[in-house]
N, C-alpha and C positions, 0 to 999 in steps of 0.2 A: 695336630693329628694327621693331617694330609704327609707333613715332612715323615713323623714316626713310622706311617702307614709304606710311604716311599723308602725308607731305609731297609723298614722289613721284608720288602720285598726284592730290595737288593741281597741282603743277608740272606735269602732263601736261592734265590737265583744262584750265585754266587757258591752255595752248598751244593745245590743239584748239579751246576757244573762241573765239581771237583767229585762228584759220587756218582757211581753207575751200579746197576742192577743187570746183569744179564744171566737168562739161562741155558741153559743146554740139555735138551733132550736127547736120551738114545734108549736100547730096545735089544737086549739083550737077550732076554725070556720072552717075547712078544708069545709063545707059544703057550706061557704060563702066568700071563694078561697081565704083565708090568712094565711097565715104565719107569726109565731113572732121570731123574732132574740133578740136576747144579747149578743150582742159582748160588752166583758170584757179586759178592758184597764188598762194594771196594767203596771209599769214602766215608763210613760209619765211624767213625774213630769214638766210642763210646767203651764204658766199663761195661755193657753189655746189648745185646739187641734182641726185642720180639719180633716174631716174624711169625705171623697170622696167615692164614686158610680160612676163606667164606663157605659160609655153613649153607650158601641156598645162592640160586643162579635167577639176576633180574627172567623177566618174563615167564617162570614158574616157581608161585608162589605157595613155595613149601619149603620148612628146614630140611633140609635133608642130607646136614653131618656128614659133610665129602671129607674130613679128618678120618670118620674111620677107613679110610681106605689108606689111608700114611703109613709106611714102615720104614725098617733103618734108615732111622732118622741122623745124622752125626755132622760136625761141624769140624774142620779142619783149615789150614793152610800149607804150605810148603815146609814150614816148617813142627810144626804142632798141632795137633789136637785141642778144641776146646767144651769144654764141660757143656752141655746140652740139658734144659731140666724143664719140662714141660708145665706150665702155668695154669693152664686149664685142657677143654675138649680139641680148641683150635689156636693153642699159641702157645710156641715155643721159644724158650727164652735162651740164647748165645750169650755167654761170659767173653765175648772178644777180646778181652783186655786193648782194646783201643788200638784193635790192626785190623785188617782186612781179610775176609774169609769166603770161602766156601760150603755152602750147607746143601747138604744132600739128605734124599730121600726118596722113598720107592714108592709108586701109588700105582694101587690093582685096579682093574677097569675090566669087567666084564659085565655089563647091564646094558641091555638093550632098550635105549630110549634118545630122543633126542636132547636131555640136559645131562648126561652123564657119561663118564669114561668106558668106551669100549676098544678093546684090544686083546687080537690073537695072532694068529700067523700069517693070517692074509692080510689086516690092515690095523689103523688104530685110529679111533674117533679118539679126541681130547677135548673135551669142555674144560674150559680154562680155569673158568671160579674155580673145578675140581682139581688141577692139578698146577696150578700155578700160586707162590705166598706171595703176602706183601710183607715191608718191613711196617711197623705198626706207625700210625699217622703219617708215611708216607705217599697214598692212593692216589695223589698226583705227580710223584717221580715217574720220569721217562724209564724202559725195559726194553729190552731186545729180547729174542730166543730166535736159539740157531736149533735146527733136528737135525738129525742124525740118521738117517736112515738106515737099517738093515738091508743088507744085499739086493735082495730079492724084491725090495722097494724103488720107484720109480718116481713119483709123485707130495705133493704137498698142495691143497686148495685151502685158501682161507684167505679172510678179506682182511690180515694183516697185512703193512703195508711194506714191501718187500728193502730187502739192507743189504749193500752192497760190500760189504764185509765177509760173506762167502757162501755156497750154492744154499738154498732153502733156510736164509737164515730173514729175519722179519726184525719190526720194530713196532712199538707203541707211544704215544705220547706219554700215555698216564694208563691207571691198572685199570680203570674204566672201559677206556676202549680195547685194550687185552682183556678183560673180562668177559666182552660182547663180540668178541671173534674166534668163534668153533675153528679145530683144524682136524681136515682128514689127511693120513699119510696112508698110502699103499699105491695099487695101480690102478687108482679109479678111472674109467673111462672120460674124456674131459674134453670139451668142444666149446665154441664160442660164438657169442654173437654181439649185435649192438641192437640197442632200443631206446628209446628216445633221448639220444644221445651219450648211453652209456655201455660199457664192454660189460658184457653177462661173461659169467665161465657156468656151466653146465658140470659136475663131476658128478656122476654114476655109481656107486658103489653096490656093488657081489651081481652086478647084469642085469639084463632085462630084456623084456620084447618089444623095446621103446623105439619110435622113428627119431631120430636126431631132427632132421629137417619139418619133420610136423611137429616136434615138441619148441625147435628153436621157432617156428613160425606162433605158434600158437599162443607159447610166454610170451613172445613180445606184443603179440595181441594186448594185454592183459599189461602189462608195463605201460603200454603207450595208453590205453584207456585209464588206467590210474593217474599217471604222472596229468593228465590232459584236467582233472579233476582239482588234485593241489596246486598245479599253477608250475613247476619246477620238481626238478628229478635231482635232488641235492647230492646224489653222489657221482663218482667217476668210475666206479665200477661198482661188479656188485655178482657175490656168489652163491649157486642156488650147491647145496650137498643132499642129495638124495642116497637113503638108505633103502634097496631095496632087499623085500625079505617075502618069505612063502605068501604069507598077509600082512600089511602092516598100513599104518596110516600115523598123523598127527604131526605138528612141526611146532619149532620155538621160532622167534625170531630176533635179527639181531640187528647190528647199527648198519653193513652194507651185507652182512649175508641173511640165511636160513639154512635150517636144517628139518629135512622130512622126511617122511615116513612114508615108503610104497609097497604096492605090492607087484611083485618082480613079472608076474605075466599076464599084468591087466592092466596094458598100457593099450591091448588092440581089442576090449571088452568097453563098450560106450558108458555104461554106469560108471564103470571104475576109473575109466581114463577120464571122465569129467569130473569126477570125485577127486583126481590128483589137479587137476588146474583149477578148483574150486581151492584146494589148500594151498597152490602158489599165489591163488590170488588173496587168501587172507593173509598169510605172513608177508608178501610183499606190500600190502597195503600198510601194516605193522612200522615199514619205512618211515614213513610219515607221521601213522598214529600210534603213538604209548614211545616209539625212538624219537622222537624229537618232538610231535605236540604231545605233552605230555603232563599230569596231576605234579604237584608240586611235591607232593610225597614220592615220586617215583624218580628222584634223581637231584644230586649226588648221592648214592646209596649206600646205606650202613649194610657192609655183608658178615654184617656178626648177627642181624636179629631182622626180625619183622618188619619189614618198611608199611606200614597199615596206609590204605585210601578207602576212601568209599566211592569211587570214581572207575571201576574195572569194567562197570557196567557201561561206560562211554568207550575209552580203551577195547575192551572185548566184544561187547556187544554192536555198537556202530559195526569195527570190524568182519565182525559173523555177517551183520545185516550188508554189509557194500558187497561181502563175498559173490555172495549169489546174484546182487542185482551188475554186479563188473560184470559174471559169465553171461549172461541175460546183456548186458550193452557190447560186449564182444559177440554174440551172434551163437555163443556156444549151446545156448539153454531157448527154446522159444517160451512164448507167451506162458503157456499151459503150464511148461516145466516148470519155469518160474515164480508162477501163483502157486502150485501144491509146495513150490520149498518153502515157501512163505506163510501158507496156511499150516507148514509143519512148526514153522519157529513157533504161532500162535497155540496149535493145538499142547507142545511140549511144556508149557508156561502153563494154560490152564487146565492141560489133564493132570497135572501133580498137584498132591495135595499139599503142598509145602507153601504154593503160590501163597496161602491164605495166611500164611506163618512169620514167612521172611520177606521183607521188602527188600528190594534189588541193591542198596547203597550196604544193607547190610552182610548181605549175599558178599559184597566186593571187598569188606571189610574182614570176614570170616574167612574168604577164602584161604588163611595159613592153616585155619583150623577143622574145616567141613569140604570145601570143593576137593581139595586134593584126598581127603581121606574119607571117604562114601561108606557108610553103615547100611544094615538091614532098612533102618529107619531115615536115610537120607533125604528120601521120596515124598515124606511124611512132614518133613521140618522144616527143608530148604528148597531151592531155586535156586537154578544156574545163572549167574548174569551173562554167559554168552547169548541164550538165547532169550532171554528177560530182557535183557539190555536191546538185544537186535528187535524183539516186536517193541520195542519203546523208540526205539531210533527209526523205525519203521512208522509209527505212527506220529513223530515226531515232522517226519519226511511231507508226511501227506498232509499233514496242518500246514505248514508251510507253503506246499504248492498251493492248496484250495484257499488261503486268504490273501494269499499275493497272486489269484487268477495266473500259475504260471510263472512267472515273472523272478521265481526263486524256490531252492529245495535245499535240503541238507548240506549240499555241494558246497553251498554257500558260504555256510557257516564254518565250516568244517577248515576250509582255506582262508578265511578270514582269522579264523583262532590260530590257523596258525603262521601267517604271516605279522599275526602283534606279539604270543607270545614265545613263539621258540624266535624267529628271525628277527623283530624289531627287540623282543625286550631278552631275548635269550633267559627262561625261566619258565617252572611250572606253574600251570593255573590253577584256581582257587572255583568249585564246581561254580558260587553264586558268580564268579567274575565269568564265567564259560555262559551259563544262562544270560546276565546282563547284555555282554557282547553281544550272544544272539538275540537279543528281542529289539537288543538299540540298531540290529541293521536287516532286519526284516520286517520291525515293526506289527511285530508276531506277539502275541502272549504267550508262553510257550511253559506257563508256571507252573 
C-alpha cells in the first residue's frame, strides 16, 4: 500500500508539473463593473474539462451563486474554437479534444460587501471564490494570476505571494490559498509597518480623515497583544484592506489578510474610531482562530455546498468575546467601557426570545440557513452564536481563572489547542477532543 500510495503520488507530481493554470485579469469596462479573466489551461490533455466556480466564500456562511454573475463565457486556442456546454448552476464543461486552451469569461461586480466583487472606475475589489474557476478535482493545483491594470490604475494589495514573471502578477500554491486572498486594484492610499515581527501594508480605499501614524501605532498595539496570547505570529506579512464608505462597518477574514468596512470620517470621533479597531482586532484574531485552529469541518472545503459544523459558536463567538477584552488589555477601552460591552454581549443573548428556542451548536450549524437570512420572526426562533458564543467563552474564562485561583484563563487553552492541533497534528478538531484537551490541562470541569 505504502509503494502504490508512493507511486501515486509521483503520477500526480509528475502531472502538476507538466500542467499549469494561469489567469489573467484586465478591465476594460471597469465603468460598467466587469472584469475579463483568461484562465489558461495547459496540460489537461483530455476529451474534455469541467471547470467549476464556488457558490459561497469560506468565513461567510451563505450560498450565495457567484455563477450568476458569469457572462461570455467561450473556450478557444490559437487555433479553434471549442464547444462550451454548461452542466449545471456552476460548471462548465470544455470539449478540448486533448489540447490546450483558453477559457474566458466576464464576471460583473457591483455589490458592496466585503465577500463579493466590486468594481467601477475608480477601483476593483475581487473576492476570488467570486471570480476565479477551478478545473474539477483539481483544488490543489498550483495557479498564478497576472492583472492588468487600466490606465488610470496604480496599485494592487493582497497577501498573494508575489511572481516574478511581470509587474502585479502573484502566485498560489493551491485554489485554497487563492481563495483566501481578496485583491484590491486601484490607487488606494498604502503605507506600512512592522509588528511583532511582521510587515503590515495598510491600503486605504475611496479616503478618509484617518492619521496613518496613530492608526499604524495603535494596530500594532493590537498585533503584538494578540500574537503575545498564541505564542507566534505565523505569518511574514499580513494585509489589512479597508473600504471606506459614507457609513460602513463589518469584515471577513482571511489566511494573512482582511477586509473592512469603515466609515470615511470617523476615524477622529472616539466611538467610531474604537469601533474600527474593535473590528481589526476580531478579524486579526481570526488569524489564528477559524484560519488555522480550526473545527474539522471547516477545511479542506467543498465550495460546491454547505460545509455544516456546530462549532461557529467557538470560532465566532471566543472571537467577539477576545475582541473587546484585546481593546481593554491594549489600554484602548477602560474598566467601565469594558463591563457595559460585556454586560451588552449578556443582555443581547437573554433579551431575545429565541435564547429559549435554539441552542448555540445549533445556531452554528443553521447558520447557511437563518444567520445570514433574518425574518420578521428571527428574534423569536434564533440566537446569534457570535454573541451566545462570546457570553459562553466569557463565562468559560472566569471558571477557569476562579478554580485555578489565577493560575490560568482561556489564554490557555486556546494556545494549547492550537499548538496540538493545527501545528503538531496539522488537522481540524473534533468539539469533545477541544473540551477533553481543556479539562486534561486545567483540570477544570468545563462540561
Amino acid at each position: 500500500c505504502v509503494l502504490e500510495s508512493l507511486a501515486l503520488h509521483s503520477i500526480i507530481q509528475h502531472y502538476m508539473a507538466n500542467s499549469s493554470i494561469k489567469f489573467r485579469v484586465s478591465f476594460i469596462e471597469p465603468q460598467a463593473h466587469y472584469a475579463e479573466v483568461d484562465m489558461q489551461i495547459k496540460g489537461f490533455q483530455r476529451d474534455f474539462v469541467d471547470i467549476k466556480l464556488p457558490v459561497w466564500t469560506p468565513g461567510s456562511y451563505l450560498i450565495r451563486e457567484y455563477a450568476k454573475n458569469i457572462e461570455r463565457v467561450a473556450a478557444k486556442n490559437e487555433s479553434q474554437t471549442f464547444v462550451v456546454e454548461k452542466q449545471n448552476k456552476n460548471t462548465w464543461r470544455v470539449y478540448n479534444q486533448q489540447q490546450d486552451f483558453s477559457f474566458c469569461y466576464s464576471v460583473y461586480g457591483f455589490e458592496v460587501s466585503v465577500r463579493t466583487n466590486f468594481i467601477d472606475a475608480d477601483h476593483a475589489f475581487l473576492s476570488p471564490a467570486a471570480t476565479f474557476m477551478y478545473v474539477d478535482g483539481h483544488l490543489d493545483h498550483p495557479s498564478s494570476v497576472a492583472i492588468v491594470l487600466p490606465e488610470a490604475w496604480t496599485r494592487v494589495s493582497t497577501g498573494l505571494a508575489k511572481s516574478s514573471a511581470e509587474p502585479f502578477s502573484y502566485e498560489a500554491t493551491n485554489f485554497d490559498i487563492l481563495y483566501d486572498s481578496p485583491i484590491e486594484i486601484g490607487n488606494q492610499d498604502v503605507w506600512y509597518f512592522d509588528a511583532a515581527g511582521v510587515k503590515h501594508e495598510m491600503a486605504m480605499v475611496s479616503g478618509g480623515n484617518y492619521n496613518k501614524e496613530q492608526l499604524s501605532a495603535d494596530i500594532s498595539r493590537i498585533v503584538e497583544v494578540e500574537t503575545s496570547i498564541w505564542g507566534e505570529n505565523p505569518n511574514d506579512n499580513y494585509v489589512f484592506i479597508t473600504h471606506n464608505y459614507h457609513s460602513g462597518s463589518g469584515g471577513l477574514e482571511h489566511l494573512n489578510s482582511t477586509v473592512l468596512g469603515a466609515t470615511r470620517n470617523g476615524y477622529n470621533q472616539d466611538s467610531s474610531y474604537k469601533n474600527y479597531l474593535n473590528l481589526v482586532a476580531h478579524e486579526y484574531f481570526h488569524l489564528w482562530n477559524v484560519k488555522r485552529l480550526r473545527p474539522q469541518a471547516l477545511g479542506p472545503f467543498d465550495y460546491e455546498q454547505e460545509n455544516y459544523t456546530t462549532s461557529l459558536w467557538i470560532m465566532e463567538g471566543f472571537t467577539a468575546y477576545y475582541d473587546n477584552l484585546i481593546m481593554r488589555r491594549c489600554g484602548f477601552r477602560d474598566e467601565r467601557e469594558y463591563l457595559q460591552l460585556l454586560a451588552l454581549e449578556f443582555n443581547s443573548v437573554y433579551n431575545r426570545a429565541g435564547y429559549v428556542i435554539q441552542p448555540v451548536a445549533q445556531a452554528s450549524f443553521d447558520a447557511w440557513i437563518k444567520h445570514y437570512r433574518p425574518d420578521e420572526n428571527s428574534a423569536n426562533t434564533s440566537i446569534s452564536y457570535y454573541s451566545k458564543g462570546a457570553m459562553l467563552a466569557s463565562a468559560i474564562d472566569i471558571k477557569i481563572i476562579a478554580a485555578t485561583e489565577g493560575a490560568m484563563r482561556l489564554d490557555d487553552i486556546i494556545r494549547v489547542a492550537y499548538e496540538k492541533f493545527y501545528k503538531a497534528e496539522d488537522r481540524g478538531f473534533l468539539e469533545p477532543e477541544f473540551l477533553a484537551l481543556a479539562e486534561k490541562h486545567t483540570g477544570v470541569d468545563l462540561s
